[in-house]
C-alpha positions in Angstrom: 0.0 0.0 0.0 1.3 3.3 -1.2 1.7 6.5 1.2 -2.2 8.3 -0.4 -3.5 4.4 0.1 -2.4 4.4 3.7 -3.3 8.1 4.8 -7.0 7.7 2.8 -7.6 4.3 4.4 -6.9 5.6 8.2 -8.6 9.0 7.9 -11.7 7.4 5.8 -12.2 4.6 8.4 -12.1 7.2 11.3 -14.6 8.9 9.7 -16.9 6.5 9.1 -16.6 5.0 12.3 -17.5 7.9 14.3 -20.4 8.4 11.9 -21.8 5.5 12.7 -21.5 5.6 16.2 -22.9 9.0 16.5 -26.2 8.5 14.8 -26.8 4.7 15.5 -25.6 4.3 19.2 -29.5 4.7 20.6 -30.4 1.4 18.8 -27.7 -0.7 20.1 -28.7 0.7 23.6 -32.1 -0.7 22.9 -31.3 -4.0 21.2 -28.9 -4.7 23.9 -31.7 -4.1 26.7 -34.2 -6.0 24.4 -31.8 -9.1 24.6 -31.5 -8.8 28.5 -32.9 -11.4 30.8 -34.7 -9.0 33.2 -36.9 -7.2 30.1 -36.6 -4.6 28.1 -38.2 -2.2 30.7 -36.4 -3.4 33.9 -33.3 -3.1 31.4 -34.2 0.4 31.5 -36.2 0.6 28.6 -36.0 4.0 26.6 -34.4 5.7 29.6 -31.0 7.2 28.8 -30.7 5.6 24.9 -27.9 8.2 24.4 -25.5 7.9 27.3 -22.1 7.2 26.3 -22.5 8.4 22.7 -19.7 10.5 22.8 -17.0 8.5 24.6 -18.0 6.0 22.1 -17.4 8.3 19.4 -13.8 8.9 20.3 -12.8 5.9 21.0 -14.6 4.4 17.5 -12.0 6.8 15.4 -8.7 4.3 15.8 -10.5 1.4 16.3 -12.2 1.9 13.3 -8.9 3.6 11.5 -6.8 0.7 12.6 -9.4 -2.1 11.3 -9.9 -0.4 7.7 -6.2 0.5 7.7 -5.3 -3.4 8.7 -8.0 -4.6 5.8 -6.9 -2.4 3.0 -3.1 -3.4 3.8 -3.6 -7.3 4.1 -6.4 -7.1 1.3 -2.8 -5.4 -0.8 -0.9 -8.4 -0.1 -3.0 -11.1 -0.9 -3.7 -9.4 -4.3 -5.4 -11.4 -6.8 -6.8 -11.6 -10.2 -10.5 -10.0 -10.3 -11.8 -13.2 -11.8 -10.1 -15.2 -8.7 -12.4 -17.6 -7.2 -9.9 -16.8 -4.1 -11.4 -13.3 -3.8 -14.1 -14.2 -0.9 -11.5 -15.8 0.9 -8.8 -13.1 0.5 -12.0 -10.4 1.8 -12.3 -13.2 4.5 -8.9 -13.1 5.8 -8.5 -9.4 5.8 -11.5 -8.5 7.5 -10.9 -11.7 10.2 -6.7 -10.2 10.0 -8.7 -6.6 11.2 -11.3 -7.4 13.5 -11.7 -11.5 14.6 -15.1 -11.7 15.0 -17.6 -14.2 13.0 -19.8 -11.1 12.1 -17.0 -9.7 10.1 -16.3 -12.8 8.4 -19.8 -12.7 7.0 -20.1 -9.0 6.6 -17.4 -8.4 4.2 -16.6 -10.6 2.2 -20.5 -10.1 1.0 -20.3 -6.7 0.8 -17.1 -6.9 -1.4 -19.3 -9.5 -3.4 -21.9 -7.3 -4.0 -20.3 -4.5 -5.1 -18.3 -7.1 -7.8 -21.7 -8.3 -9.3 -23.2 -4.4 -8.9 -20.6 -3.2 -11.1 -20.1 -6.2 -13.4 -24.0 -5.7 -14.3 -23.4 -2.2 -14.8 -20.2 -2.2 -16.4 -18.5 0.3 -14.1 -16.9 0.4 -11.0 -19.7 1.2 -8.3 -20.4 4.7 -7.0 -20.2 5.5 -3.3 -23.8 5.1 -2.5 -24.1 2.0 -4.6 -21.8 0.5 -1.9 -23.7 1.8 0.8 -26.3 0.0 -0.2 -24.5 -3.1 -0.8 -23.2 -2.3 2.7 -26.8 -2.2 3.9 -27.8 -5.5 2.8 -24.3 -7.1 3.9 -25.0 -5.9 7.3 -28.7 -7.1 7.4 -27.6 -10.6 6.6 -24.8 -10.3 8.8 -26.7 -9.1 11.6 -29.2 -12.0 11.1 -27.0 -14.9 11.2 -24.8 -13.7 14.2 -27.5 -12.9 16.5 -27.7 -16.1 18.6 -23.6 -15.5 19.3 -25.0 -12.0 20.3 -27.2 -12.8 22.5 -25.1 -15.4 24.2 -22.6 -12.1 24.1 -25.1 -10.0 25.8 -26.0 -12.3 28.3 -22.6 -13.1 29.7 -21.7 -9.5 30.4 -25.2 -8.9 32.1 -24.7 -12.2 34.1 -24.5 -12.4 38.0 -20.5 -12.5 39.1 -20.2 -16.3 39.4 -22.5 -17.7 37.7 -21.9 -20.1 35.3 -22.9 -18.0 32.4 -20.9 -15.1 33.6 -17.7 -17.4 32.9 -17.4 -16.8 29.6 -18.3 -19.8 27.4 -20.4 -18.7 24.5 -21.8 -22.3 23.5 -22.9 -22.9 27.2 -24.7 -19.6 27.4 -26.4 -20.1 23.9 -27.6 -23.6 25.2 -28.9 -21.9 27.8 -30.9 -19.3 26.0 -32.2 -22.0 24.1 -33.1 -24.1 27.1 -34.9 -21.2 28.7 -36.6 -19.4 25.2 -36.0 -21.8 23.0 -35.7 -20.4 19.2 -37.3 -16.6 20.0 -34.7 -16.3 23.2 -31.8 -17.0 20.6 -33.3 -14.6 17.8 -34.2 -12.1 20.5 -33.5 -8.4 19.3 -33.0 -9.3 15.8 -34.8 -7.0 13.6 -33.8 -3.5 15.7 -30.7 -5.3 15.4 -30.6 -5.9 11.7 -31.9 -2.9 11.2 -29.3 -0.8 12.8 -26.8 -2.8 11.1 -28.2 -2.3 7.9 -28.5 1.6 8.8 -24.4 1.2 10.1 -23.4 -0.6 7.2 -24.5 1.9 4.7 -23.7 4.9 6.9 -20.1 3.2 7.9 -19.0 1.5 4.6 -20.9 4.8 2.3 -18.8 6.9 4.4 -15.8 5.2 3.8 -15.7 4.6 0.4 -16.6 8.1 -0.2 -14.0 9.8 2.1 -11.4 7.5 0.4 -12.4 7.7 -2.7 -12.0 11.9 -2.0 -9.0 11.3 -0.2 -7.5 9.6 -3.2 -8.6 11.9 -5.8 -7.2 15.0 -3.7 -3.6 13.2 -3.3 -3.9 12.5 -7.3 -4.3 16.4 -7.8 -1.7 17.6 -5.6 1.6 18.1 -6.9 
């Protein structure tokens, strides 16, 4: 990765990542207390939805810098031919190389998909929005498929010091959603959260593209 590559990719994933975060924090608030085992109300329903947005904000600039920064760069050395039937897995291994989590595993390498079949069927490389939206739907499907490992997630951090959920093994809690709630306990939350994952994958991965692709074009102009 050249020096413009390097500087867009960190400032662009900054951006985006605070984006998010500022406009979709409230909905995480709610699907976490949806997901809770006391209720959504006892939770603390709609009470306080925007504490911690900004400390959250701040602390989403490197996090998210350093994970597009990390993609971009591994993404550069495992170049490949556009017609690769490697290209999913290379997407795979630079979004697992950024942030290892199964979410990101399905997230991207979709969204890179996407964006490949958007702009093979209309013969140009896709605009910004056009990968917001393929961001939207990557999210959506992400979020869908990786909500029983968040709701195991969920309910470890809310659990009792000492219990045996609270010790940390994800399988054990997701047995024992499904003990408890059986298929609705384990899919609990999941349209507000799809749908602030959709919302956060068009905002984050628009936002990127677009700073980047402005970053890029201004380092192209300068002298």
């Amino acid at each position: 990765m050249d020096a413009p590559g390097f500087t867009a990719s960190l400032v662009a994933g900054g951006v985006a990542g605070v984006s998010v975060d500022l406009i979709l924090f409230p909905l995480d608030t709610i699907k976490t207390r949806l997901q809770s085992p006391q209720g959504f109300n006892k939770a603390g329903g709609f009470r306080g939805i925007y504490a911690g947005v900004p400390s959250a904000a701040v602390g989403s600039f490197p996090n998210a810098a350093a994970f597009f920064l990390t993609y971009e760069y591994v993404k550069s050395l495992l170049h490949t031919d556009s017609t690769s039937h490697f290209k999913p897995v290379k997407h795979m291994l630079a979004a697992s190389t950024g942030e290892v989590i199964p979410f990101s595993l399905v997230q991207f390498p979709l969204w890179e998909s996407l964006k490949a079949l958007w702009a093979w069927r209309r013969g140009h490389v896709v605009d910004s929005w056009q990968s917001a939206v393929c961001g939207a739907f990557a999210g959506g499907f992400a979020a869908a498929v990786t909500t029983p490992l968040d709701v195991a997630k969920t309910r470890i951090m809310l659990a009792k010091a000492g219990s045996s959920t609270a010790g940390g093994n994800v399988l054990s809690a997701m047995h024992g959603v499904w003990r408890s709630q059986g298929l609705a306990g384990l899919f609990a939350g999941v349209l507000p959260r799809m749908a602030a994952i959709s919302m956060g994958g068009f905002i984050f991965l628009g936002a990127y593209d677009q700073t980047r692709s402005l970053l890029l074009e201004v380092g192209r102009k300068s002298p």
